[in-house]
C-alpha positions in Angstrom: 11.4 -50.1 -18.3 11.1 -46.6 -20.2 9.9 -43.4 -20.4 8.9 -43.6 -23.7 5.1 -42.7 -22.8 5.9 -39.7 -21.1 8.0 -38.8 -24.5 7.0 -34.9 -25.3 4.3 -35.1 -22.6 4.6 -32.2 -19.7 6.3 -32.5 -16.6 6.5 -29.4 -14.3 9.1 -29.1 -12.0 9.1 -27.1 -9.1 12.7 -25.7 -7.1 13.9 -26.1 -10.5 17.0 -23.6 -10.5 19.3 -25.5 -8.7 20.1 -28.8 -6.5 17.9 -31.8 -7.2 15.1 -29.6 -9.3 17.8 -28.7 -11.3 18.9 -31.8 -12.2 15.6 -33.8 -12.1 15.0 -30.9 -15.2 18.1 -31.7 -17.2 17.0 -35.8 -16.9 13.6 -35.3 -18.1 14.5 -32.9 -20.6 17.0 -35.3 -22.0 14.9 -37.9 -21.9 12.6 -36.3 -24.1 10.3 -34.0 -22.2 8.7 -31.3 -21.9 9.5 -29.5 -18.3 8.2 -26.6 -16.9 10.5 -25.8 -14.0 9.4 -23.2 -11.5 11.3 -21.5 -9.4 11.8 -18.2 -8.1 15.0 -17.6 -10.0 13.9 -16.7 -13.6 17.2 -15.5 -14.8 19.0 -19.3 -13.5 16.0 -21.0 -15.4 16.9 -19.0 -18.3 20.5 -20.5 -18.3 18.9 -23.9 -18.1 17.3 -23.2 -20.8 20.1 -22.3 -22.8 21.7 -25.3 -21.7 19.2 -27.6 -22.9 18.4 -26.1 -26.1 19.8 -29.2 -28.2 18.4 -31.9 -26.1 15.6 -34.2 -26.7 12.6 -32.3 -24.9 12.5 -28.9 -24.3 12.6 -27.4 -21.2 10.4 -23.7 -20.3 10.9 -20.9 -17.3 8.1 -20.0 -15.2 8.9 -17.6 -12.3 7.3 -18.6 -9.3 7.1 -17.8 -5.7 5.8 -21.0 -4.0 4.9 -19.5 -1.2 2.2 -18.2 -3.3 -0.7 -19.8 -3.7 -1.7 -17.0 -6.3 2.1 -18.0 -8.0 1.2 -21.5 -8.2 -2.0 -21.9 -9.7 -1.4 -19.0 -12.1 1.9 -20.7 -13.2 -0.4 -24.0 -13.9 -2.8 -22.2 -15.2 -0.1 -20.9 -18.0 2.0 -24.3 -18.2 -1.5 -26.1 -19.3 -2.5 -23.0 -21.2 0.6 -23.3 -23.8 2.0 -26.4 -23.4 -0.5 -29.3 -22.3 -1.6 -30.6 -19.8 0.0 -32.4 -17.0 1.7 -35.8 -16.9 4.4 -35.6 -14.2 4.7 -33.4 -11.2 7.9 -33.9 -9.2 7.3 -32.1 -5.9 10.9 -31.0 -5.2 10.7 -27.4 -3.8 12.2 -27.6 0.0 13.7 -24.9 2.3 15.2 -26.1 5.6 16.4 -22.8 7.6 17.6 -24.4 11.0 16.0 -23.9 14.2 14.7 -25.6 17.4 11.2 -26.0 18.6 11.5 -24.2 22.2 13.7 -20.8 20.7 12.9 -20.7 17.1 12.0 -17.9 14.8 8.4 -18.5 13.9 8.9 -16.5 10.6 11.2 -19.7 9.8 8.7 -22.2 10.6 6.3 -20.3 8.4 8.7 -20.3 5.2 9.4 -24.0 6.4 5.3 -24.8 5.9 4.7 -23.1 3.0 7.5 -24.4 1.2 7.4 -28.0 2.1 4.0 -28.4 2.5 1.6 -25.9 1.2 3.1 -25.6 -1.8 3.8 -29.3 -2.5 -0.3 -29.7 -1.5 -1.5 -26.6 -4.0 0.8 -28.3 -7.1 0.0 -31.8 -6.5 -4.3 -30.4 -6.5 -3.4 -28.4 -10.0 -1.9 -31.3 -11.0 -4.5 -33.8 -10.1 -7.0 -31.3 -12.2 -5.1 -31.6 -15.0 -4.6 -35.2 -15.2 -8.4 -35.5 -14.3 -9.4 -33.4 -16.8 -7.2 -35.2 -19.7 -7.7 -39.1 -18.4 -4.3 -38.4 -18.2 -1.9 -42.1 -16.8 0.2 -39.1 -14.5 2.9 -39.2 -12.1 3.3 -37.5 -9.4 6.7 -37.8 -7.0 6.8 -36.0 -3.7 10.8 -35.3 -2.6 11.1 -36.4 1.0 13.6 -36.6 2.9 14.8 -39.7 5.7 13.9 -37.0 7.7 10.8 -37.9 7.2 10.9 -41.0 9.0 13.3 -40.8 12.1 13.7 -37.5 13.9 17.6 -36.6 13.7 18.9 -35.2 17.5 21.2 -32.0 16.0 22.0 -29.0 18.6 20.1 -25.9 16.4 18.8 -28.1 14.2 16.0 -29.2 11.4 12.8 -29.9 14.0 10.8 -28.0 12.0 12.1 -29.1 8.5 11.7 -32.8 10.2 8.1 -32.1 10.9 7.5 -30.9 7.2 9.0 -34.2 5.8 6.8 -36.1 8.3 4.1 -34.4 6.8 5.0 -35.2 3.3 5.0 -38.8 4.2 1.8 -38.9 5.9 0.1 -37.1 2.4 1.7 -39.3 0.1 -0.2 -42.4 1.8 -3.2 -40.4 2.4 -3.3 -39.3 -1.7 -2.6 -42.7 -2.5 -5.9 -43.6 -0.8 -7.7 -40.7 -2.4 -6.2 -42.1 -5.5 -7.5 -45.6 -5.3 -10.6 -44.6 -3.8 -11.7 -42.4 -6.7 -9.9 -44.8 -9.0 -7.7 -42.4 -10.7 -4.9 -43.9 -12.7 -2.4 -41.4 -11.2 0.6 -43.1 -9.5 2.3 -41.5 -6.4 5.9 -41.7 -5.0 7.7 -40.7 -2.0 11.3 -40.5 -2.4 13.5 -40.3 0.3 17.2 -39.2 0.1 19.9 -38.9 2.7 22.1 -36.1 2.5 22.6 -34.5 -0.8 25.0 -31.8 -1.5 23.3 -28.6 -2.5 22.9 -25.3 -1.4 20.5 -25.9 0.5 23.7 -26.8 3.1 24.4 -23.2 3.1 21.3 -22.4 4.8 21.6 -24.3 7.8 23.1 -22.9 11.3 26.9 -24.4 12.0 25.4 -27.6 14.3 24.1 -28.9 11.4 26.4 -28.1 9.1 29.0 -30.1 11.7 26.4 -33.1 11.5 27.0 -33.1 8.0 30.9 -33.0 7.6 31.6 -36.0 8.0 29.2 -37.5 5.7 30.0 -38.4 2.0 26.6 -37.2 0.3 24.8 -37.7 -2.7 25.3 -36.1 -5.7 22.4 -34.5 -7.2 22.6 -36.6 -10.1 22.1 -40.1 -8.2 18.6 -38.6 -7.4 17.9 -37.6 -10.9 18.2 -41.1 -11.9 16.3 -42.4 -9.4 13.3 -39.9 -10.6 14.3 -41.2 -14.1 13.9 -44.9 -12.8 11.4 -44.6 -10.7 8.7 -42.6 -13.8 10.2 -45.3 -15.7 8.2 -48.2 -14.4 5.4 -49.8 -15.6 1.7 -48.7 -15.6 0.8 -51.4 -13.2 3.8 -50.8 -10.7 3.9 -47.7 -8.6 6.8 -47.6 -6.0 5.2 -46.5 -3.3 8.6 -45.2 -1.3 11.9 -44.8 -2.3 14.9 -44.7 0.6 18.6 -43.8 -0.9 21.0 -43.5 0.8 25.3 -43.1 0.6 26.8 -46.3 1.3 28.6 -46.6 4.0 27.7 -43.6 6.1 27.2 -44.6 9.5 24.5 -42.4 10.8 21.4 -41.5 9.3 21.2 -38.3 6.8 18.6 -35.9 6.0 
């Protein structure tokens, strides 16, 4: 197993300015990449740039809003413009305001569905081009969430974000079958964490942050490497979904 064939080839990033982007970015980058991380957050991607300077790869800043569509495809348009085209796209860009179903704030479920799944949908079509254009072997992992597979019961709590990771799962299978029946040789990935200590915590209400307290979390490190392991596979294996989870933990995480 290695990554030696995506060795100074292009992977774009997206929520690359902290959490589990952020990371991913440093593991690729070490690994010998190329990333473009996108992310609203220019002046954070600047300090990871600066971080990274003396690594393997290289990793480049592009200022995005991925609640733009114009954002998005201008920001591939530039990534395959000046640095190549496209061999990995991790999907990681996720917002998860809390909120219920019968009371919510709609503007939340909006930011939710443009986030989670608009913007993962308009990057993983840019993507596609690219790799279509370049007979490129891609990659493309989607972040989920094992809220995307059982519904958690939380007081003020992620119904809508749940509903977004749903929808992840269903388009991962349903590319797939695009996928195989165009006979691309693009490989796609859902990968599932449990809880995972980022900021993102600081955005939820104080029922699910209570849900949560108990819970040991992974680091945002653990899911680097399982990016790492999972692009590290070879050309005839695609893992189709990958569930982490803490050890231990007795109740399921999101």
């Amino acid at each position: 197993m290695s990554l030696e064939r995506f060795v100074g080839k292009v992977a774009v990033v997206t929520g690359a300015s902290a959490g589990i982007g952020k990371a991913a970015a440093e593991a690729l980058v070490k690994q010998g990449l190329i990333v473009a991380g996108l992310a609203r957050r220019l002046e954070r991607l600047n300090e990871i740039e600066l971080e990274l300077k003396n690594e393997k790869g290289k990793f480049h800043p592009f200022q995005c809003d991925l609640t733009s569509e114009h954002e998005i495809i201008s920001s591939f348009k530039k990534i395959t413009q000046t640095l190549g085209p496209v061999h990995v796209l991790i999907n990681n860009a996720g917002v998860a305001p809390s909120g219920n179903i019968i009371d919510g704030d709609i503007s939340k479920w909006r930011q939710i569905i443009d986030t989670n799944i608009l913007a993962l949908c308009i990057a993983t079509r840019e993507a596609i081009s690219s790799m279509q254009a370049n007979n490129i072997k891609g990659h493309i992992i989607h972040v989920n969430s094992v809220a995307g597979h059982e519904p958690l019961d939380i007081p003020s709590g992620l119904s809508i974000y749940g509903a977004s990771k749903y929808a992840v799962t269903a388009l991962t299978e349903s590319l797939r079958r695009e996928i195989n029946r165009n006979k691309l040789p693009i490989k796609i990935t859902s990968l599932s964490p449990g809880y995972v200590k980022t900021e993102m915590i600081n955005t939820v209400s104080e029922d699910v942050m209570n849900f949560y307290t108990n819970l040991s979390g992974l680091e945002v490190e653990d899911l680097a490497d399982n990016i790492v392991y999972i692009l590290s596979t070879p050309e005839h294996v695609n893992i189709k979904e990958l569930t982490v989870v803490v050890q231990g933990d007795p109740v399921p995480e999101a």
